[in-house]
C-alpha positions in Angstrom: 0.0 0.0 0.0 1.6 3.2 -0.8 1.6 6.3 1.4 -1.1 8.0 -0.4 -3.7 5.1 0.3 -2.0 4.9 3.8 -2.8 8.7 5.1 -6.3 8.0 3.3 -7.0 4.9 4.8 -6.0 6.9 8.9 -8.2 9.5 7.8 -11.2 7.7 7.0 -13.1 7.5 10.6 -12.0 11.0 10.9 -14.2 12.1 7.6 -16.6 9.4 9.2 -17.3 10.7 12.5 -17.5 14.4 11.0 -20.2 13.6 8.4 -21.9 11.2 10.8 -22.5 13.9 13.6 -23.6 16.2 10.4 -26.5 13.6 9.5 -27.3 13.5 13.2 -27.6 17.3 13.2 -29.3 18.4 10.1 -31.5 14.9 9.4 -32.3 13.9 12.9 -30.4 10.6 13.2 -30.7 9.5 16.6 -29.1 5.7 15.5 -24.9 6.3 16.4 -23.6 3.1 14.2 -26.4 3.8 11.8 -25.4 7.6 11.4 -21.3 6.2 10.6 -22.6 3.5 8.1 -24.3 6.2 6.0 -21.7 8.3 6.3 -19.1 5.8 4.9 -21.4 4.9 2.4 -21.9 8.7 1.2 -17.8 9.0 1.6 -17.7 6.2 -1.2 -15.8 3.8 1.7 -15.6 0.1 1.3 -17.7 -1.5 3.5 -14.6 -2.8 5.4 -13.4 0.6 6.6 -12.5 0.9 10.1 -14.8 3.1 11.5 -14.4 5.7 14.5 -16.1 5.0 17.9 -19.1 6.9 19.1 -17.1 9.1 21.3 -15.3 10.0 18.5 -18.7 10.7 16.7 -20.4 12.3 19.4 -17.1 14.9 19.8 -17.8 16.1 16.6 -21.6 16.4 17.0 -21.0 18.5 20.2 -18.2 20.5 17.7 -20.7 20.8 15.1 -24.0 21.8 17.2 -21.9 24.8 18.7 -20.8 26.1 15.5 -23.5 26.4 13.3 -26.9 25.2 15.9 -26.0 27.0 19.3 -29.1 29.0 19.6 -31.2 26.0 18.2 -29.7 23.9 19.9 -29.7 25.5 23.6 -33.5 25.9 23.0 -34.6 22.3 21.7 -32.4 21.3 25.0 -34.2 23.7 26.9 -38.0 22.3 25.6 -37.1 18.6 25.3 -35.1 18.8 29.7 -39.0 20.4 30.2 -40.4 18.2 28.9 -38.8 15.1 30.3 -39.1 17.0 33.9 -42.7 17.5 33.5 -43.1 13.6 32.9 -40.9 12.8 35.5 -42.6 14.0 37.9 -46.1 12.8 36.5 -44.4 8.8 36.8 -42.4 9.5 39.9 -44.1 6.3 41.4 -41.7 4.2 38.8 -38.1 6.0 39.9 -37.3 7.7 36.2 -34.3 8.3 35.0 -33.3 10.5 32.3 -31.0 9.1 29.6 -29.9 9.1 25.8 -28.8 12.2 23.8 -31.4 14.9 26.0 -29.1 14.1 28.9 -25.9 14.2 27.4 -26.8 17.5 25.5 -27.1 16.2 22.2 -30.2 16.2 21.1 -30.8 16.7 17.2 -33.9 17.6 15.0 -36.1 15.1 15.9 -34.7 13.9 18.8 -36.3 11.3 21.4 -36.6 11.8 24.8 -35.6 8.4 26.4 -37.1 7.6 30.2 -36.1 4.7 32.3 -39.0 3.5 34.3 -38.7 0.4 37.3 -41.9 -1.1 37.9 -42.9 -4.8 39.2 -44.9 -5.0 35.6 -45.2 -3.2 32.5 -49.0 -3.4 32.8 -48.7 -1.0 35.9 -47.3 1.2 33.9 -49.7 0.8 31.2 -52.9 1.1 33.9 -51.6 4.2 34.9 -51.5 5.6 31.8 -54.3 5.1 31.1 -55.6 6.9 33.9 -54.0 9.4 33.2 -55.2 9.4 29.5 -52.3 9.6 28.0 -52.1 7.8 24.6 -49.0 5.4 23.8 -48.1 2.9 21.5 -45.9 -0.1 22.2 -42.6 0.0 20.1 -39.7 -2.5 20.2 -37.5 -2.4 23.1 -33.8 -2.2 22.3 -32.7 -4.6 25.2 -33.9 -7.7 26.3 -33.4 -6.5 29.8 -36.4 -4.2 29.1 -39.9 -5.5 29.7 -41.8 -3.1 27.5 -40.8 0.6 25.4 -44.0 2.7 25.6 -44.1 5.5 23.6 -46.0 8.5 23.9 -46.1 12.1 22.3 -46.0 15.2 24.3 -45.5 18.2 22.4 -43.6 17.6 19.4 -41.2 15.2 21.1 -41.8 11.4 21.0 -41.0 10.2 24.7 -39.3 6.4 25.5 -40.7 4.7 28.5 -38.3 2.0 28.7 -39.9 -0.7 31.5 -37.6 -2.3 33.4 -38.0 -4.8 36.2 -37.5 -3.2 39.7 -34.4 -5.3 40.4 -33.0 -3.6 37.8 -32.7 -0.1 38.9 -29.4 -0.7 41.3 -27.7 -2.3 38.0 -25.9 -0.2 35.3 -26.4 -0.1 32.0 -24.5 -0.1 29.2 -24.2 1.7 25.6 -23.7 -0.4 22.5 -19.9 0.3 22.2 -19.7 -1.1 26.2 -19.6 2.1 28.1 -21.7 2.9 31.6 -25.0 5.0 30.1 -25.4 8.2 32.3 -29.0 8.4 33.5 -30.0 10.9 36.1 -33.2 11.6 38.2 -35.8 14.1 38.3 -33.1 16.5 40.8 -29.8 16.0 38.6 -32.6 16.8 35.2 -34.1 20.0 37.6 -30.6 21.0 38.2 -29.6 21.0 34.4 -32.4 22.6 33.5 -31.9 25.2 35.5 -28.2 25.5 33.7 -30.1 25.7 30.6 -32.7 28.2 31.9 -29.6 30.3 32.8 -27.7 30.6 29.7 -30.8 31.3 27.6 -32.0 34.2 29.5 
């Protein structure tokens, strides 16, 4: 391989990571490894490319947002940390925890707002929402450690009630690329939003 295809080749999840956090800004991608296989694939990159980690990926997104969406972005944070504290407290009976891109301050166009609940069934969780009449729809959950993914609308933001089994609150959880996923509860969200709140005004 000559030196040309060499300093290509060590570039490539560099040029990855950059256009996947673009995709995940302008078009919404939520999906990490999905965002880097479309990038490669726009990039012209054979499909045996290395490709960068989602740090790397979610660096560049964080880059990205604060060049060219920092007022956007500080006020979809702002809307979507109200939200989720709004519906935190409405399921405080089920411990929530905030996770996923909202928490880490990454939330794109489109973005989901991803809830933890711990409950001793899912249908306790469905019961009460029903009582409260709010509308949800079941969707696929992502980990077989989950009982049920309920999702619900509020506002324009689709919301994640991922149902886990009480004994699973104490354990951690972890990202596709092995890492500890941050989650925080409704005081940690309050005291973010608060941050938020702060730099807006």
């Amino acid at each position: 391989m000559n030196r040309r295809n060499e300093r290509r080749r060590s570039a490539a999840p560099r040029r990855i990571a950059a256009l996947a956090a673009r995709l995940m800004a302008e078009d919404g991608l939520s999906d990490c490894a999905l965002a880097k296989r479309k990038a490669a694939r726009q990039l012209g990159l054979p499909e045996n490319v290395g490709l960068p980690d989602d740090v790397e990926v979610e660096d560049e997104l964080r880059a990205y947002q604060r060049l060219f969406q920092d007022d956007e972005q500080h006020g979809r944070t702002l809307e979507l940390l109200r939200t989720a504290a709004r519906l935190m407290r409405l399921l405080e009976r089920f411990n929530p925890y905030l996770t996923g891109p909202v928490l880490l301050g990454l939330a794109g166009r489109h973005a989901e707002i991803d809830l933890q609940l711990f409950a001793d069934s899912a249908k306790d969780v469905e019961v009460f929402l029903l009582n409260e009449r709010v509308a949800f729809r079941h969707s696929q959950p992502r980990s077989e450690r989950a009982e049920a993914v309920l999702t619900t609308m509020s506002g324009q933001a689709a919301v994640n009630l991922v149902v886990y089994p009480q004994v699973e609150e104490r354990s951690s959880f972890k990202t596709r690329d092995g890492r500890v996923r941050e989650r925080a509860r409704l005081d940690a969200v309050l005291r973010l939003l608060a941050e938020h709140e702060a730099i807006v005004d």
